[in-house]
C-alpha positions in Angstrom: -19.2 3.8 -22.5 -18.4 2.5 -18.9 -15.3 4.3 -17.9 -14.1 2.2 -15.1 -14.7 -1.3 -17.4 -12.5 1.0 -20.1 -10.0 1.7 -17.7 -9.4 -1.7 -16.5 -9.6 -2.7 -19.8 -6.4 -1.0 -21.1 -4.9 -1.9 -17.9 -5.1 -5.0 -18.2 -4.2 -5.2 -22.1 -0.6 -3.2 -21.4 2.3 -5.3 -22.3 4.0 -3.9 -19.2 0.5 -5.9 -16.9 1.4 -9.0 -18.5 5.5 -8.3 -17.8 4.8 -7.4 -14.4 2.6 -10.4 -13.7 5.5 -12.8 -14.8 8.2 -11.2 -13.3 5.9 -11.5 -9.8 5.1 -15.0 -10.1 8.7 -15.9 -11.4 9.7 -14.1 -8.3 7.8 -16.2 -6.1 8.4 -19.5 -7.5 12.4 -18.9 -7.8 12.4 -17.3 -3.8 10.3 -20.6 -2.8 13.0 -23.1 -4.7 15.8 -21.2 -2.7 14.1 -21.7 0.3 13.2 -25.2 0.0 17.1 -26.0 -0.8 18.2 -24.2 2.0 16.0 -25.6 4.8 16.1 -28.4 6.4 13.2 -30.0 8.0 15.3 -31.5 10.8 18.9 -31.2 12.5 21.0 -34.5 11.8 21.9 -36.2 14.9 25.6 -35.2 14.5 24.3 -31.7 14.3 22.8 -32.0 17.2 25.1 -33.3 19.6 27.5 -30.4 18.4 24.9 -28.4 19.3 24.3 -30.3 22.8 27.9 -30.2 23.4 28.8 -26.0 22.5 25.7 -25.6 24.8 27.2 -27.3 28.0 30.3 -25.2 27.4 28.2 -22.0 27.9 25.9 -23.1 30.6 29.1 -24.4 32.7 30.2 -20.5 32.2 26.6 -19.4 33.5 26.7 -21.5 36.3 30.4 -20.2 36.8 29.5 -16.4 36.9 26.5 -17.3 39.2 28.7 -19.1 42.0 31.5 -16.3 41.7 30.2 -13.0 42.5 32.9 -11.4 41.7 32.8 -12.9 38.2 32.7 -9.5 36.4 35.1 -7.9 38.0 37.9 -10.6 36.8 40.2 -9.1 34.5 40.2 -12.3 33.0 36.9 -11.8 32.3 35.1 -8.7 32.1 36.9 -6.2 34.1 34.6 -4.1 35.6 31.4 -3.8 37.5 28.8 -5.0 35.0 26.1 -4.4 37.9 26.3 -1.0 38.3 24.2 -1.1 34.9 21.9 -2.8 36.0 21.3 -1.8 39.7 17.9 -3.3 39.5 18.9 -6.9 38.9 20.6 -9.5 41.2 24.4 -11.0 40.2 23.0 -14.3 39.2 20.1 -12.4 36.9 23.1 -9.9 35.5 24.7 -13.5 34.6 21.9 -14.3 32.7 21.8 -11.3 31.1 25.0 -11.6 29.7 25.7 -14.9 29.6 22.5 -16.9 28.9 23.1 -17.1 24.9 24.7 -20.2 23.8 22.7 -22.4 26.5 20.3 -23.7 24.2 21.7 -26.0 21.7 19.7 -24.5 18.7 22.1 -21.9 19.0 24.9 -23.7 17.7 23.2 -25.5 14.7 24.5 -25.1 11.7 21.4 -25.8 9.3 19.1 -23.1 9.0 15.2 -24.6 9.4 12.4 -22.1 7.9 9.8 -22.0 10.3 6.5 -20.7 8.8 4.8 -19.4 11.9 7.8 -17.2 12.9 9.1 -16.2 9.5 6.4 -16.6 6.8 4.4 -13.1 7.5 7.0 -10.9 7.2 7.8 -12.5 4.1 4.2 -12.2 3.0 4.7 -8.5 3.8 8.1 -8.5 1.2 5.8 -10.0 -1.3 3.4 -7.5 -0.4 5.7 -4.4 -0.8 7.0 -5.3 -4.1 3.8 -5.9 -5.2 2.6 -2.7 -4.4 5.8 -1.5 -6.0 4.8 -2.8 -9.3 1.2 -1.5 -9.8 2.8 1.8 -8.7 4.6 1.7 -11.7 2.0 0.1 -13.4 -0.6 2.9 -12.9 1.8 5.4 -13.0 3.1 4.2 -16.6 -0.3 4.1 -18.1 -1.2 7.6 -16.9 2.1 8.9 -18.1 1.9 7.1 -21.5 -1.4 8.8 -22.2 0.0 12.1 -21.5 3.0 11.6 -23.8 1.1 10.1 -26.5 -1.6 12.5 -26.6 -4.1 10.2 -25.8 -5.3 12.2 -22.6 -6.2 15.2 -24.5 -8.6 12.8 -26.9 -10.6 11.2 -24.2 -11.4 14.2 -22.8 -13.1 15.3 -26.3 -15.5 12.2 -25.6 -15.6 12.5 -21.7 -15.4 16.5 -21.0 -16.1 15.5 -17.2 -12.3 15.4 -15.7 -12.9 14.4 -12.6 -15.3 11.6 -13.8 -12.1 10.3 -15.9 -9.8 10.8 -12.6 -12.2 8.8 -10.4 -12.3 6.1 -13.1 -8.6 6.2 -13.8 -8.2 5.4 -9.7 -10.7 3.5 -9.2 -9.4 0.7 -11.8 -6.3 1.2 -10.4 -6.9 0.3 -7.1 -9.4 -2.7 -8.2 -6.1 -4.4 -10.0 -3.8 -3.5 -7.5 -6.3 -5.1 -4.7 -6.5 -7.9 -6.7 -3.2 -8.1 -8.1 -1.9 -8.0 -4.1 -4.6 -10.7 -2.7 -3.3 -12.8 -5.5 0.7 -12.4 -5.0 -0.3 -13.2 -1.1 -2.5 -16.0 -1.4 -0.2 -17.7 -4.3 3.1 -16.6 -1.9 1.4 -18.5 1.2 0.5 -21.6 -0.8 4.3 -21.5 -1.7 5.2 -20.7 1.4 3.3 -23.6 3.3 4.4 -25.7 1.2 8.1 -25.7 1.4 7.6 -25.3 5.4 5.6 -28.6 5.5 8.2 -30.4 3.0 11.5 -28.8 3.8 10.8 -26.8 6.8 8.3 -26.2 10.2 4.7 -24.9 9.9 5.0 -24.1 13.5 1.4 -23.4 15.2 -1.2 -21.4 13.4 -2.9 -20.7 16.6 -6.1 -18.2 16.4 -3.8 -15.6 17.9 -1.2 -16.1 15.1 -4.1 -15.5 12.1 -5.1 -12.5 14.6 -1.8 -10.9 14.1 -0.7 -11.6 11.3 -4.6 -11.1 9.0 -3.8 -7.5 10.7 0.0 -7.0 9.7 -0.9 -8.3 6.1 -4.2 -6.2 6.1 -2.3 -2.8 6.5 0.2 -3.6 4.7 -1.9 -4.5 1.6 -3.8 -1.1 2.4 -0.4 0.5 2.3 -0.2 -1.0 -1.4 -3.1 0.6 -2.6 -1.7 3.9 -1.0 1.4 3.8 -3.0 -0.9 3.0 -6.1 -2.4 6.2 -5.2 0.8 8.2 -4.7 1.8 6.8 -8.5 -1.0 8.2 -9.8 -0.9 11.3 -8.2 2.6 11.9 -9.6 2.6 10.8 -12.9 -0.9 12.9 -13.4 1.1 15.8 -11.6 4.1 15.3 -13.7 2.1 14.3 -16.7 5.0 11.6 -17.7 6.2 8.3 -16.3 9.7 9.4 -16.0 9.0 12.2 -13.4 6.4 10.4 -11.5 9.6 8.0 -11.4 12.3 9.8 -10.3 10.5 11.6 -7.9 9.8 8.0 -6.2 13.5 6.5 -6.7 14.9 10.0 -6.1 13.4 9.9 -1.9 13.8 6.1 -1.7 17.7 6.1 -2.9 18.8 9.4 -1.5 15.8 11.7 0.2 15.6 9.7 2.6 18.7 9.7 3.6 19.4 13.3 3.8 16.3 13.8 5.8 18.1 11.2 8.5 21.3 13.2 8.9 19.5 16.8 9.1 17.6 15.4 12.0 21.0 14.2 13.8 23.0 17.6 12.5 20.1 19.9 14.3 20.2 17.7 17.0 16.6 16.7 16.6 15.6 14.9 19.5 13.8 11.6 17.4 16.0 12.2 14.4 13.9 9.1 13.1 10.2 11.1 12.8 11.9 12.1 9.5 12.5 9.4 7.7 8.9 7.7 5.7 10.2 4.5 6.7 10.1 5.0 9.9 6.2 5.7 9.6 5.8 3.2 6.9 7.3 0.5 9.8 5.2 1.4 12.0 1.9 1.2 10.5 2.7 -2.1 8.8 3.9 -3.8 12.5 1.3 -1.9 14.2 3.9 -0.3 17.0 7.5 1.2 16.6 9.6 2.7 19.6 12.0 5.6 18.8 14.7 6.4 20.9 16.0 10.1 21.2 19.0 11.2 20.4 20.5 11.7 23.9 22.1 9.5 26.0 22.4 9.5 29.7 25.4 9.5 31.8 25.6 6.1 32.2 25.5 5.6 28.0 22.1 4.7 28.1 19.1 6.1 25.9 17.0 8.5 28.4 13.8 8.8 26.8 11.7 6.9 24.1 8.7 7.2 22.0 6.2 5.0 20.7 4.5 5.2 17.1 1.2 3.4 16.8 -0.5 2.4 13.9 -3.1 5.2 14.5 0.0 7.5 14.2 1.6 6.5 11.2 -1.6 5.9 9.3 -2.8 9.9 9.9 0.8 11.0 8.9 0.6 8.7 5.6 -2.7 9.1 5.1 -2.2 13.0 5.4 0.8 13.2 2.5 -1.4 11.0 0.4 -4.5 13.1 0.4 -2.2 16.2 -0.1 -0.6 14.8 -3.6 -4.0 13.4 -4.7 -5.7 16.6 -4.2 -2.5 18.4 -6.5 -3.3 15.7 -9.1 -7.0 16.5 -8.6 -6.8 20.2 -9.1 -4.3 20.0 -11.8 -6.2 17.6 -14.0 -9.6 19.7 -13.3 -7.5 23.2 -13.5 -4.7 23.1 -16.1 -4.8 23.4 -19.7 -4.8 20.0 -21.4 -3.7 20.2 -24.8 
């Protein structure tokens, strides 16, 4: 008997598989009909003269600001020195500084126009996220439901070699999740596309565009198969759904959290190292700056740091190996029945 084609077998035959499945494409179709309602391909001539006409209001208060330089000073106006923060910039680049929103009269429409270049790759990586979400469970469920059921204990008395069954149980786990999250992308770009051609802007798909956003999409569909992983892990640490479960819903809802303010109530400089998310952010965008938890005199954030991909992915790689070695030792180590 081939393990791995077993493994995927029952995986695919859960009830739960099939659930999942049409609760992701359900999800897709009904967030592509919202969008396609709610954009607009183009702003209505009325629109757009509001929009013209808000826009000269603002730029007449640039160009006011930049012929009084002691615009900032006004107590009609700001009342103070506004250049003493920036001591590096002249008065008329302090005005546009402060004053340059509005001047464009896309500022002022009211119609929102989904623009696919700008917008539809970090909606891909939503889709990609839940996605990863679901097999979690999904994987997590089945190894939990062979626990409960006794199941586990049986296969064993057919296949005595434990960390054979581990390697197979992963291994067709991460085979449906890769597939399972290359499918909700590829269907969730079609989608996608396709309301940004009909009710929408493509925008330019320039080579630079695919660059970035094959990478963002390629991490975070690597980070996917990493939370498949962690589900695993748990529920074969746990040896029920439930636990594997809470333990994920238990740091997303509140863990997290807690982890924040202990940073800021010890006065930890990058109170923000803490939190998963913060490393989860940066590996999917490829770069996240932290600002420390001191400010200067002049209110201003002295230092900053700078989390690369390379960073976060040896952090999360490092807490994933840890709880997949647990599962692996417990499975090979601990008394079955």
């Amino acid at each position: 008997m081939n393990l791995f084609k077993t493994e995927l077998h029952r995986l695919l035959r859960r009830r739960l598989s099939l659930l999942f499945g049409i609760v992701a494409v359900s999800g897709l179709v009904l967030l592509s009909v919202v969008l396609w309602f709610n954009s607009e391909s183009e702003v209505s001539s009325a629109e757009q003269a509001y929009g013209e006409e808000q826009a000269a209001v603002y730029q007449a208060e640039l160009d006011r600001c930049k012929a009084d330089e002691g615009y900032f000073t006004d107590e009609r106006n700001w009342g103070y020195d506004v250049g003493e923060d920036y001591p590096e910039l002249s008065h008329a680049e302090v005005c546009d500084e402060m004053l340059s929103w509005g001047t464009d009269p896309s500022d002022h429409y009211m119609v929102y126009i989904f623009d696919f270049s700008a917008e539809g790759v970090w909606m891909l990586v939503g889709i990609a996220i839940v996605g990863g979400l679901l097999v979690m469970l999904l994987t997590a469920s089945a190894i939990g439901a062979e626990w409960s059921s006794g199941n586990m204990a049986n296969l064993l008395v057919w296949h005595p070699n434990r960390l054979r069954v581990w390697g197979a149980k992963l291994a067709a786990s991460l085979t449906l999740g890769a597939v399972a999250l290359v499918a909700m992308l590829l269907l969730g770009f079609g989608l996608l596309y396709l309301v940004a051609a009909t009710s929408g802007q493509v925008g330019e798909l320039d080579g630079r565009w695919w660059e970035e956003s094959l990478a963002i999409l390629g991490r975070t569909v690597v980070m996917g198969l990493g939370m498949t992983v962690l589900g695993a892990a748990l529920a074969m640490l746990g040896r029920h759904t439930a636990i594997a479960g809470g333990v994920i819903a238990g740091y997303l809802i509140i863990g997290d959290l807690l982890v924040r303010l202990a940073g800021f109530a010890f006065n930890v400089k990058y109170p923000d190292l803490f939190s998963l998310y913060t490393w989860v952010g940066a590996w999917i965008s490829g770069e996240m700056t932290l600002f420390a938890n001191v400010m200067s005199a002049n209110g201003e954030f002295e230092d900053q740091m700078i989390l690369t991909a390379t960073d976060a992915g040896l952090l999360l790689g490092a807490i994933l190996a840890l709880f997949a070695g647990l599962a692996t030792w417990s499975f090979a180590k601990r008394d079955v029945t």
